[in-house]
N, C-alpha and C positions, 0 to 999 in steps of 0.2 A: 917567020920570026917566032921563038922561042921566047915566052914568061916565064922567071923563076922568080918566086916569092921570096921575100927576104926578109928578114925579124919584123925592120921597123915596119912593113907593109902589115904584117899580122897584128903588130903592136897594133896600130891605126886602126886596121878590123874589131879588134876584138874590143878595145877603148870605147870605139863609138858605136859597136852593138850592146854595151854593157849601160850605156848612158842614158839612155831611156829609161832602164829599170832604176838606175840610181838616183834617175830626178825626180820619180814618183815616191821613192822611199825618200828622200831627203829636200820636201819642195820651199823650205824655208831657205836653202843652199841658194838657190837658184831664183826665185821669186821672192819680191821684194813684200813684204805685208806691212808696212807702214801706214799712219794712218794718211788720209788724203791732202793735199797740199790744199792751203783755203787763199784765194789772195785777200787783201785787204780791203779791196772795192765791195767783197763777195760778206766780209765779217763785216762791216758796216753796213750794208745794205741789210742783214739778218738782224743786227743791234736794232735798226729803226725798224722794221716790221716786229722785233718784238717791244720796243717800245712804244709802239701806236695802239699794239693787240692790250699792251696791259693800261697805260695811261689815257689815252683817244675814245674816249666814249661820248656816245648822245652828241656826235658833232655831224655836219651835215650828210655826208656819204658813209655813216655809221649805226649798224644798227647794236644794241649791246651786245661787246664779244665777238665779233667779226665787222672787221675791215677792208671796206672795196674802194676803190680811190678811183675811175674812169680814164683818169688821163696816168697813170703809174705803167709803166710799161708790159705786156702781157706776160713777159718773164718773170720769175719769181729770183733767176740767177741772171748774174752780171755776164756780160757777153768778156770773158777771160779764159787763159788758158791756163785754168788752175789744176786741173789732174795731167796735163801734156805731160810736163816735169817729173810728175810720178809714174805716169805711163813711160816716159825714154828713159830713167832711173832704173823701171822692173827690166826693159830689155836688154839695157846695155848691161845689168848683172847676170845676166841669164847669159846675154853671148860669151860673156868675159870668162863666167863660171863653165861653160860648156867647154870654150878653150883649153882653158887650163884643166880640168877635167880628161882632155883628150890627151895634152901632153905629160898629166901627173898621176895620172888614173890611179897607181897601186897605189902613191899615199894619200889621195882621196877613198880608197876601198878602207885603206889599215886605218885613218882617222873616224870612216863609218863606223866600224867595227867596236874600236874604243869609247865612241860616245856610246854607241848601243850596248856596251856591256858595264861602264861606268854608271850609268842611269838605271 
């Protein structure tokens, strides 16, 4: 049995040997930098630890300017899944942008091109 190569096959090669170079030159494309997802159990719990650190002094498990509480739980974070969201957000823009990458690759190339010489 005989293989001959046919466009779309080189297309497919040459796309996804190019993609590596193009996601380290272009990682804001592909990688999400947002800032970190906080839930609300997590910004409350940080509201009250700073309102004890500035307010709570000279009380009994306090010495001035730090606060230790014995029964406060050993975590300083909430047991949440407050960066998951941001972490399956980064991947599934990275899969989605690699996709479409493989199947649009010149006008991903000609759009690089344009911002790079626009800026």
């Amino acid at each position: 049995m005989k293989y001959t190569f046919e466009m779309q096959h080189m297309y497919f090669f040459i796309t996804t040997a190019i993609l590596p170079f193009f996601r380290l030159k272009h990682q804001s494309w592909f990688i999400s930098d947002g800032e970190p997802v906080v839930s609300y159990k997590q910004k409350a719990l940080d509201l009250h630890h700073q309102d004890l650190a500035q307010n709570h002094k000279d009380r009994k498990w306090t010495s001035n300017g730090v606060y230790t509480n014995p029964f406060e739980y050993t975590s300083v974070d909430t047991m949440s899944h407050d960066n998951m969201s941001e972490w399956l957000y980064s991947i599934a823009k990275s899969v989605i942008m690699s996709i479409l990458f493989i199947f649009f690759g010149p006008i991903f190339i000609v759009i690089g091109i344009y911002v790079k010489y626009k800026s």
